[in-house]
N, C-alpha and C positions, 0 to 999 in steps of 0.2 A: 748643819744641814736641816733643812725641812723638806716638808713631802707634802704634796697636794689630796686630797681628798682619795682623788682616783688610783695617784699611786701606793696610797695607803693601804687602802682597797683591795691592789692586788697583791702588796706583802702578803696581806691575812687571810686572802681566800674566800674576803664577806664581797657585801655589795655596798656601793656608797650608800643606801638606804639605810642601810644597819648603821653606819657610821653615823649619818643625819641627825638620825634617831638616838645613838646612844649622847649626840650634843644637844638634843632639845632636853631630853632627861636630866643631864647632868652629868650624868657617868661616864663622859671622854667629852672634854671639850679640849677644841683645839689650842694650840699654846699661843696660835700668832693667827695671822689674816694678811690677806697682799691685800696692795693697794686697793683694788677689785673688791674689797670683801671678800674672797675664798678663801675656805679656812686651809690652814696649812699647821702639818704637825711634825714636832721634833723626835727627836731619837728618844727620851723623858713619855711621850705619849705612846711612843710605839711601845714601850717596855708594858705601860698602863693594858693598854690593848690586848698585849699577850696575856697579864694578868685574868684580864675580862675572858678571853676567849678559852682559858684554860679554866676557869668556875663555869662558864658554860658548858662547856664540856663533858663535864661533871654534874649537871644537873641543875646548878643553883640557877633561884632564879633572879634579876636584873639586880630587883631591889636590896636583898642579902649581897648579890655582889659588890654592889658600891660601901653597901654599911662594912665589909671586909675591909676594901680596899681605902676606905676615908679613913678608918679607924686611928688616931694619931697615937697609939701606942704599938701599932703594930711596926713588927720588924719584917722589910722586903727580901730578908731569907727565910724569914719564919714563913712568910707565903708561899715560896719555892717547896720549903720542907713541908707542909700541910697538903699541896698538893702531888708532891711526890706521893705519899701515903694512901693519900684518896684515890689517887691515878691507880698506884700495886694492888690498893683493893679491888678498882674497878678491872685492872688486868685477872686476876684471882678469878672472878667471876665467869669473866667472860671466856676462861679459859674453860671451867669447866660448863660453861653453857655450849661451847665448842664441842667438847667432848661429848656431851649428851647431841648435840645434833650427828654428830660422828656414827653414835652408834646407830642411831636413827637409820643414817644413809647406808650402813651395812647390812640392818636387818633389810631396807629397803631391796639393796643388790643381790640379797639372797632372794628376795621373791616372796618375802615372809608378809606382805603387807594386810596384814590379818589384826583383828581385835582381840584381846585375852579369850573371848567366850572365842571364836572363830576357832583360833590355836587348841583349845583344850577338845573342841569338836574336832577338830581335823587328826591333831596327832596325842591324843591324851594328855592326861594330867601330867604323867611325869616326863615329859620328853618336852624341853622349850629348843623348836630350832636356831632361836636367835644365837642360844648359846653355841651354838656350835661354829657361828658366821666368821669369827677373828680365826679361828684354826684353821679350818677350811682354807681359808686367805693364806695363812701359814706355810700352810703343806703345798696349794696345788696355785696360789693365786696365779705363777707364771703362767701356768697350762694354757692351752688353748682352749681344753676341753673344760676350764674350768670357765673364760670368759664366755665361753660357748652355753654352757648350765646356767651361767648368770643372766644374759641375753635373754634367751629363753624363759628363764623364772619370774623375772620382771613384768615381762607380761601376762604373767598368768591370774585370773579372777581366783576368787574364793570358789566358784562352782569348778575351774579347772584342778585349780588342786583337791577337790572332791573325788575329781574322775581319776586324776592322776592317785590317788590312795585305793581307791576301789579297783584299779587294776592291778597296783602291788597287791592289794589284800586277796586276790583272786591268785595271782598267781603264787603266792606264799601259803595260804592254804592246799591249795592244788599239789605244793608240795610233800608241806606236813603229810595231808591226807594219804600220797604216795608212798610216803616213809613209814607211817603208821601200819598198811598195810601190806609190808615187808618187802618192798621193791626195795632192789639194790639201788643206789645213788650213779650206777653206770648202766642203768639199764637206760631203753631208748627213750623210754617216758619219762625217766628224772631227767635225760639230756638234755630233751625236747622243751620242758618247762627250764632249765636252764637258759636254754637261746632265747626263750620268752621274755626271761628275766633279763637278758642282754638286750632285747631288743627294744623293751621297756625304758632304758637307760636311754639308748641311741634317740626313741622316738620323743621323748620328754626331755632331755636332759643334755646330754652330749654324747660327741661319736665315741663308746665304745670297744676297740676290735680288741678280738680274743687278750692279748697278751696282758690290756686293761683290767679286764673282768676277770682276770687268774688275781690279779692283784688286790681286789676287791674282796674275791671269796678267800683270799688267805686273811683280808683285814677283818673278815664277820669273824673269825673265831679268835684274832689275836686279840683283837679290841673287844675287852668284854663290855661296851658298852654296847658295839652291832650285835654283840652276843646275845646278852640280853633282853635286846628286841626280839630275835626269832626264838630263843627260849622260851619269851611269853607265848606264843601262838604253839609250840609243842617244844619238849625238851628234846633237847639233840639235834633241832632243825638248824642251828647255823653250820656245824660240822655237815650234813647230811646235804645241806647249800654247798655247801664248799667243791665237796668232791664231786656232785654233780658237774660242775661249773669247770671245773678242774678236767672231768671226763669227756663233757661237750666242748669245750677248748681242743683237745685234743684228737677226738672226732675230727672235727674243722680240719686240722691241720694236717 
């Protein structure tokens, strides 16, 4: 069997250009010719071809390829086997260039599209939100309310999550401050900063309703890392969060 230029062509997925070319070079010429002069190649050239196309592949460039493939001590498994090798490395890489774009697009889906200086301004030195983006995904990625926060966060500038922290930070103080001076966590004023804090969520974030935000203020104090957070701003404010949230739920209801 032979094959005409064009059909050659569409075995490999080049252009007859390429083919032209690699016969003006040297480096694939055809076995035969019709009558006509058009070149015509056998099953022997296609096998060449693949050769060629798979060092392309791979980076090398025309002139390395031929000095490979002329080489009269070489063995045509040894070629298969060298580029096996070359191929797993390039898979290797590529895999984990995969994975770095992966996380990319996570912290992306969170909303986090901030620079190191941005991040350490917005949310402090020791708090990085990307870390939290795979778990998050973990726990809630079914949710509605989570595709909902994501939606939302994507769009947000560096000045919106500015606003978005200065009204947490308002209403997080607003509490401490209430706690510190000795309001019970059920009285109308913790409540009230309570619904604040729910409504915060809803108007930023996602919807919300009571039964969510009980679930939330039981995670500030089980998770000691939300713990942590409001312990920085006063000791006891996550518990103190809690039962408000807990109190104003039940108001509602």
């Amino acid at each position: 069997m032979s094959y005409s230029v064009g059909q050659t062509a569409g075995f490999a997925g080049i252009t007859v250009r390429t083919l032209h070319h690699y016969d003006e070079i040297g480096l694939l010429c055809p076995s035969a010719r019709s009558r006509a002069g058009h070149r015509r190649y056998d099953d022997a050239d296609l096998d060449r071809l693949q050769q060629i196309l798979f060092y392309r592949e791979l980076g090398f460039p025309l002139d390395e390829v031929a000095v490979l493939l002329d080489d009269p001590d070489a063995d045509p498994q040894e070629h298969l086997r060298r580029q096996h090798r070359l191929l797993t490395a390039r898979i290797e890489r590529l895999q984990k260039m995969a994975a770095a774009v992966e996380h990319a697009m996570e912290a992306r889906k969170m909303g986090i599209n901030l620079t190191p200086e941005e991040k350490f301004e917005l949310f402090g030195g020791n708090f990085d939100p990307d870390e939290y983006a795979e778990e998050a995904e973990q726990r809630w990625g079914g949710t509605e309310a989570y595709r909902e926060s994501q939606r939302k966060a994507a769009s947000y500038t560096k000045d919106d999550w500015l606003r978005i922290k200065a009204d947490a930070d308002s209403i997080h103080n607003r509490l401490a401050a209430l706690m510190e001076s000795g309001a019970e966590p059920r009285s109308a004023a913790a409540m009230d900063l309570a619904e604040e804090h729910r409504q915060h969520i809803c108007g930023f974030f996602y919807e919300c309703p009571y039964e969510t935000h009980k679930g939330l203020a039981e995670m500030y104090v089980a998770d000691e890392r939300f713990t942590a957070t409001y312990e920085v701003i006063a000791p006891g404010l996550a518990a103190y969060i809690r039962e408000a949230i807990l109190a104003n739920a039940a108001r509602r209801a």
